[in-house]
N, C-alpha and C positions, 0 to 999 in steps of 0.2 A: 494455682491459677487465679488472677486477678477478676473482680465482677465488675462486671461494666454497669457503667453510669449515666445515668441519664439528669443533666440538668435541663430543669426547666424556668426560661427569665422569664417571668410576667409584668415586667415591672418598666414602662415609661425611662431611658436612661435618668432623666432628671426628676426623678418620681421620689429620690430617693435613694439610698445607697443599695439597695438590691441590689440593682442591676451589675452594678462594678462587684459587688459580693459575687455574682453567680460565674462572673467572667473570670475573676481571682481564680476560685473553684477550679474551676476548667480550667485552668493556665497548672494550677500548681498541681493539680493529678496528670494532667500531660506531662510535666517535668519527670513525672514519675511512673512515664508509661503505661497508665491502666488507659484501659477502652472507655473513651469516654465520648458521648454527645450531648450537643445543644438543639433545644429545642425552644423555639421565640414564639411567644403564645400572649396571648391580648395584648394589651400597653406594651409589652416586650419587642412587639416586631417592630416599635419606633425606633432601636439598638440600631436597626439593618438600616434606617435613612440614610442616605448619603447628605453632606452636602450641610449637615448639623453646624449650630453653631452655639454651643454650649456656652462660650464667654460669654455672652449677650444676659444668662442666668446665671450668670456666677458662678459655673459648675466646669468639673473636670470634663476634657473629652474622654471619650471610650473608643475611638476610633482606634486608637494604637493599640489597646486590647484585640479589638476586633481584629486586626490584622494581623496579628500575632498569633492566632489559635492555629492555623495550619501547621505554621510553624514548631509548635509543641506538642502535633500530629493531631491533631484535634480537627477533622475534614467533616464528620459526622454532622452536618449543620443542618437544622429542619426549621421550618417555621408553618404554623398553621396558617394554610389561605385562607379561609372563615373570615380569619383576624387581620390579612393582609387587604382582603378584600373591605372587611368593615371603616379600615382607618386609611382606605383610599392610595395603599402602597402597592397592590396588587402586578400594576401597569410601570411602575416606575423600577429605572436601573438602583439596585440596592447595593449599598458599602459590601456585601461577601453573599456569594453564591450560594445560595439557599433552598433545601428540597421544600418549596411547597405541600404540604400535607392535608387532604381532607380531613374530615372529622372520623372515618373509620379508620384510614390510614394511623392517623394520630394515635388511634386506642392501640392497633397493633405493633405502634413504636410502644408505647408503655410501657405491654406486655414481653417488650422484647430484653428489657434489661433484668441486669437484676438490683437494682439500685437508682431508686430516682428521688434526686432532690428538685423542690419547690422555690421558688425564690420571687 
């Protein structure tokens, strides 16, 4: 039986290649059917902006990532409100459907895999 995974993006898309690192991740473990989630956690939940325009920084989009994870059964999407709420995303329509998660919620997604990567 496969362990399931839990990525977590912290990482600003334009912060830095994290971010497309943790999305790779979860694209290429979905190709290969293991249980996997995303979890968008400080700087991360910028990923969920809509509306981005990364050319303007000289940076790749990650929109086609992001739109891609259903599709590689990858549905499993979370993001901490704490964080949504600190960076003023809270109220706004986001790029992919996202579980909002308090801070204890958060701990008992953790606790729930058995496999969590940091990014």
């Amino acid at each position: 039986m496969s362990k399931s995974l839990l990525i977590i993006s912290r990482q600003a898309p334009w912060a830095g290649p994290s971010a497309r690192e943790a999305l790779d991740i979860a694209l290429a473990g979905g190709a290969y059917d293991l249980p996997i989630a995303l979890l968008f956690l400080d700087d991360g939940v910028f990923q969920l902006a809509s509306a981005q325009q990364p050319k303007v920084l000289q940076q790749k989009d990650l929109g086609a990532n992001l739109q891609a994870l259903p599709m590689f059964g990858i549905e499993s999407l979370y993001a901490s409100a704490p964080s949504l709420r600190e960076r003023g995303l809270a109220d706004q329509a986001l790029a992919l459907p996202v579980e909002a998660l308090d801070d204890e919620a958060l701990r008992a997604l953790i606790d729930r895999y058995d496999q969590v990567i940091t990014l």
